[in-house]
N, C-alpha and C positions, 0 to 999 in steps of 0.2 A: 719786691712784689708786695703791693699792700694789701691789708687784709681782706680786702672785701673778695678777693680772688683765691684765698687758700681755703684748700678742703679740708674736711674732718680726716684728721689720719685715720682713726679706726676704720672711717668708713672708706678710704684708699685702702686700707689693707686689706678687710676683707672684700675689695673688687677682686685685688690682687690674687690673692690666697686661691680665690674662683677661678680666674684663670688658669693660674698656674696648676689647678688639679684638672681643670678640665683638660686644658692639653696637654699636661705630663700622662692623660690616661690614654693619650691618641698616640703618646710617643712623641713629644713635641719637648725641645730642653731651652729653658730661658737666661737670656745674659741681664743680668740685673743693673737695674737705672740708676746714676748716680746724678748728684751733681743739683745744683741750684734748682733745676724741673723735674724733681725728683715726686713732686706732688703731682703731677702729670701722669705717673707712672701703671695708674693702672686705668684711666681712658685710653691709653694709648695699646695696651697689652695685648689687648685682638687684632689693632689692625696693625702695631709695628712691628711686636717681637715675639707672633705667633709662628712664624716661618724664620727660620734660624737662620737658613745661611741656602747657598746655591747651591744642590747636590744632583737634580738631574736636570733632562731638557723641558723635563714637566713644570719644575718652578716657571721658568722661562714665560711659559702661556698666562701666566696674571699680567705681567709687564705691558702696559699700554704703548709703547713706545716701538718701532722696529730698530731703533739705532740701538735700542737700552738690549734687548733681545741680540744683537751682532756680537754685544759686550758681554753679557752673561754667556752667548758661546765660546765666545775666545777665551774667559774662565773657566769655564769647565776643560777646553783641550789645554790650558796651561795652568793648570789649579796645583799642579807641586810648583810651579816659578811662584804664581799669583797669592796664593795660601797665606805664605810667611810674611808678603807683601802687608797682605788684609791685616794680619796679626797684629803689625808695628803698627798701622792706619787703627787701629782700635785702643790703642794702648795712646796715642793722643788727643791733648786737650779737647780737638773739636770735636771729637767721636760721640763723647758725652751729651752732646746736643743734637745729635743728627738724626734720633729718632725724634725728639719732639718736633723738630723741624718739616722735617717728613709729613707728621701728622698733619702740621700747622697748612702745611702746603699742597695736603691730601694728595701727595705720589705715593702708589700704590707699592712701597716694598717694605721690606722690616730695614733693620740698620745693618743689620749683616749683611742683606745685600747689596744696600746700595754702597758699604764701605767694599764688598768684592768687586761693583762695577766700576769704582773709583779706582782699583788697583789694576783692574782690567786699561781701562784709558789712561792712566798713568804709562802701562805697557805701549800702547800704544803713540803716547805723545814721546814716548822716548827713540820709539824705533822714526818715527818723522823726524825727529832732533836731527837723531843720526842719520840719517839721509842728505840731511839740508847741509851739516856740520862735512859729510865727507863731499859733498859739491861744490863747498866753499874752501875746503882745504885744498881740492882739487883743483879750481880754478887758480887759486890764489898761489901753488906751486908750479903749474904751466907757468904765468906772468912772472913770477918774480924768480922765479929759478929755486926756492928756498922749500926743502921738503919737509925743515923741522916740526914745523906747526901741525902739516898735514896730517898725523894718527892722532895729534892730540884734541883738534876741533870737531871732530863725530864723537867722542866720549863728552867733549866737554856741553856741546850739544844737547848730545842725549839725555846728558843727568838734567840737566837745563830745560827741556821741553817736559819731561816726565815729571818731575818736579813740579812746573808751573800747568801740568795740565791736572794734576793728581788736587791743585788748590783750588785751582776754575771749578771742578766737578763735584770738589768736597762744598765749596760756594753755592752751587745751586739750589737746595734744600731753602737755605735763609736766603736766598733772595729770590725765589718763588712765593715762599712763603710772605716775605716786607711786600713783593708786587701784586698778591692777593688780596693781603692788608691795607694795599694804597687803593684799587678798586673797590671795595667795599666801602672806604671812606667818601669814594666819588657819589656813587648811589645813595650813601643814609644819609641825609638830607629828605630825599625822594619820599625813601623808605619811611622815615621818621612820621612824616607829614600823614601818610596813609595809615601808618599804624595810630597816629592821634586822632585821624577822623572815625577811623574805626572804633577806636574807645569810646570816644566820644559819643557814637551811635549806640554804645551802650552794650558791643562784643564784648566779649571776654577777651583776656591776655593771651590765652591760649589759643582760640581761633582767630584772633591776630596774628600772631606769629605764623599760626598756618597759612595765613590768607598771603605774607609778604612773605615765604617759603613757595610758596605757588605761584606768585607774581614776576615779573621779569626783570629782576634788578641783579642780573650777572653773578656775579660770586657771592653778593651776599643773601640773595634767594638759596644758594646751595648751603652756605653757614644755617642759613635759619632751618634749612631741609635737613639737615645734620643733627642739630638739635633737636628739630622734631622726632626726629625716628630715635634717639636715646630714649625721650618722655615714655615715644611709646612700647619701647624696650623696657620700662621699668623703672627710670631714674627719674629722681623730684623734677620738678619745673626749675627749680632755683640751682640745683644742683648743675643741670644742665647748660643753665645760662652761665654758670660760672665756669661749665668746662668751654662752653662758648668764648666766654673772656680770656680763659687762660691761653686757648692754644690762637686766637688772629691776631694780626701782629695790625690794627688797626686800633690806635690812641682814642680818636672819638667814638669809636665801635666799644671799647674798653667801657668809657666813662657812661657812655647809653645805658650797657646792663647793667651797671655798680648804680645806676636809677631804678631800673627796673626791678634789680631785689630789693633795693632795699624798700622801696616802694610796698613791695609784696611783704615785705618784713613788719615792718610798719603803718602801712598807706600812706595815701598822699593823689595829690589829682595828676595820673600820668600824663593825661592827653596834653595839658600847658605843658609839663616838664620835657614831653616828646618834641613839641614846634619849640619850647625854646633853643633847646641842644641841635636841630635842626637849623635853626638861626646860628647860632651860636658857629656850626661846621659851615655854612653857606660863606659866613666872613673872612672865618679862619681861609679856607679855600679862593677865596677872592684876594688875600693879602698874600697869600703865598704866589701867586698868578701873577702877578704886580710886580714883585719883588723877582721874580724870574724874568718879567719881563724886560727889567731893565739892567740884570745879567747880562741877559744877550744883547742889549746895546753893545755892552762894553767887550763882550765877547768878538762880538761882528769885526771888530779894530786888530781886535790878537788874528782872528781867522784870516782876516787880506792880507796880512802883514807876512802871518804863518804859510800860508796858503798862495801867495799869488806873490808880495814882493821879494821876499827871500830864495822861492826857487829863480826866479827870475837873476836877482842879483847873483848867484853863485852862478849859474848858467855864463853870465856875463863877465866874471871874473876867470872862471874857468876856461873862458873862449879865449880870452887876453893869455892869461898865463900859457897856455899849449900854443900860442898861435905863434907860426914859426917866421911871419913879416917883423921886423924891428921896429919897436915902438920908445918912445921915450920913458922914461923911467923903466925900462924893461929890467932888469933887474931888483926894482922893487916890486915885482910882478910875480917874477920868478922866485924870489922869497916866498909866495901865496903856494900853501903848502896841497894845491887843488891840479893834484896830477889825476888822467884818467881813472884810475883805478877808485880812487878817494872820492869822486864826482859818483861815479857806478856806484859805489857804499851809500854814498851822503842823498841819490833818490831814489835805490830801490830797497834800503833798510831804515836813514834816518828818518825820510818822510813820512812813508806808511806806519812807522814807529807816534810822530807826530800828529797825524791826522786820526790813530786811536784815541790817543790821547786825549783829542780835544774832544772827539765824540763822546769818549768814557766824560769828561767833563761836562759836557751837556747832559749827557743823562741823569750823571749825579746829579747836577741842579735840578734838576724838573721837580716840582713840589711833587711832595709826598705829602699823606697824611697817615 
């Protein structure tokens, strides 16, 4: 993190220090911030780790969400299973970032809860495992006559789903937060350009910023509304803009305000410096466009091939091999190791298996900024 983005520790501390008396006097107990965004720690302290942990159905009414709400229920009626769950979920690497992330990505919980609703859906992706796990055990002993497998594919399952949904959900924070970042990057261009004319006309910084905090540029009218309401909560302009930088995960959004203070630090003519960086994201976003575009040429080839000749051909192979008329080379047919059972696996698990796959691949590609 370079310097133009760290804060005065004193003055993190005594944010800190404020907090922590203010709501240790309500009855409130704080789990302390470690780790690389540890300078984060005390912007984040009212709205991530003033509410500890999920104790009644009252927490529950902040949760924007009704699915997040179904899971904070099923935590509380299983809070001795879920509990020790949370405990180990806290005590790993990623745990560390999931308040700033949170912040970053303005979902409304602290880290304690959203590491209890993660152990909640963990619960839940385990008990789907096992459902899938004892229907496949089950089917696959009618056919085959063989019951060994049978008790052990619902546990194998379970820990399987539970596992991979306890990642997916821990995953969400940072990439709410990267896909807030990639929209704000969309908009500031826009943004930039009306913030230079406005200078330009001879506003201030300050009623600029309110003016594209009021203006309609998605997520990053709500960043600037963010900032604003810190200012006039108390904290410097600059300060501000810096907690602005620290917590959106948007690179050209970054290098805008590491302008703008320093600008303020020492001047300089913001309103050029605004259409430049403005220009500057306009291209950047036109090469990125470009270069996706001609991704998915090459993608298009994998997709027909994935998509349309390979079911096709197994289909085809699979009809020869079962087919019970005598063909020549029947035997090197009957080596093609595409009996019923394997066909059923190969398009109702390997395909849909495949077709995530490329979709998660196209997503990834889509330019970000």
């Amino acid at each position: 993190m370079s310097e133009e983005f760290k804060i005065d520790q004193i003055e993190v501390d005594k944010i800190v220090e404020t907090m922590k008396k203010k709501y240790r006097e309500e009855g409130t107990q704080f789990d302390e911030v470690s780790g690389s965004l540890k300078e984060l720690r005390g912007i984040i302290a009212e709205d991530t780790y003033s509410r500890s942990d999920i104790d009644t159905r009252e927490d529950l009414e902040a949760f924007n969400s009704g699915f997040a709400q179904k899971l904070g229920g099923l935590y509380l009626r299983a809070k001795s299973i879920l509990k020790p769950l949370q405990e180990i979920l806290k005590k790993l690497p990623f745990s560390d970032e999931i308040g700033y992330y949170l912040y970053s990505a303005d979902m409304p919980y602290s880290a304690n809860q959203y590491l209890a609703l993660t152990s909640a859906a963990g619960l839940v992706g385990a008990l789907l495992g096992f459902v899938v796990g004892l229907f496949i055990g089950t089917m696959m002993a009618v056919t085959t006559g063989q019951i060994v497998l049978a008790p052990l594919l619902p546990i194998t399952f379970a820990l399987v789903g539970g596992a991979a949904t306890v990642i997916i959900v821990a995953y969400i924070p940072k990439q709410k937060a990267n896909s807030r970042g990639a929209a704000c990057s969309i908009e500031l261009p826009f943004a930039l350009r009306h913030m230079a004319t406005e200078l330009k006309a001879g506003i201030g910084l300050y009623k600029a910023i309110q003016a594209l905090a009021s203006a309609d540029y998605g997520l990053l009218s709500e960043e600037f509304a963010r900032t604003i309401n810190e200012i006039e909560e108390g904290t410097d302009t600059s300060v501000a803009l810096k907690h602005m930088a620290l917590r959106t995960q948007s690179r050209p959004l970054k290098t805008t305000l590491t302008h703008i203070i320093r600008a303020m630090r020492i001047g300089g003519n913001l309103s050029n410096i605004m259409n430049e960086i403005a220009d500057e994201v306009s291209d950047d976003l036109k090469n990125r466009i470009n270069t996706f575009a001609q991704q998915m040429n090459f993608f298009a080839v994998i997709f027909i091939f994935i998509g349309i000749v390979l079911p096709v051909a197994i289909m085809i192979l699979g009809a020869i091999r079962n087919s019970p008329i005598g063909v020549s080379g029947e035997s090197l047919f009957k080596a093609v190791p595409l009996t019923p059972e394997i066909m059923v696996l190969f398009y109702l698990i390997v395909m849909p298996i495949l077709f995530i796959l490329m979709n998660a691949m196209v997503y990834m590609s889509q330019p970000k900024m």
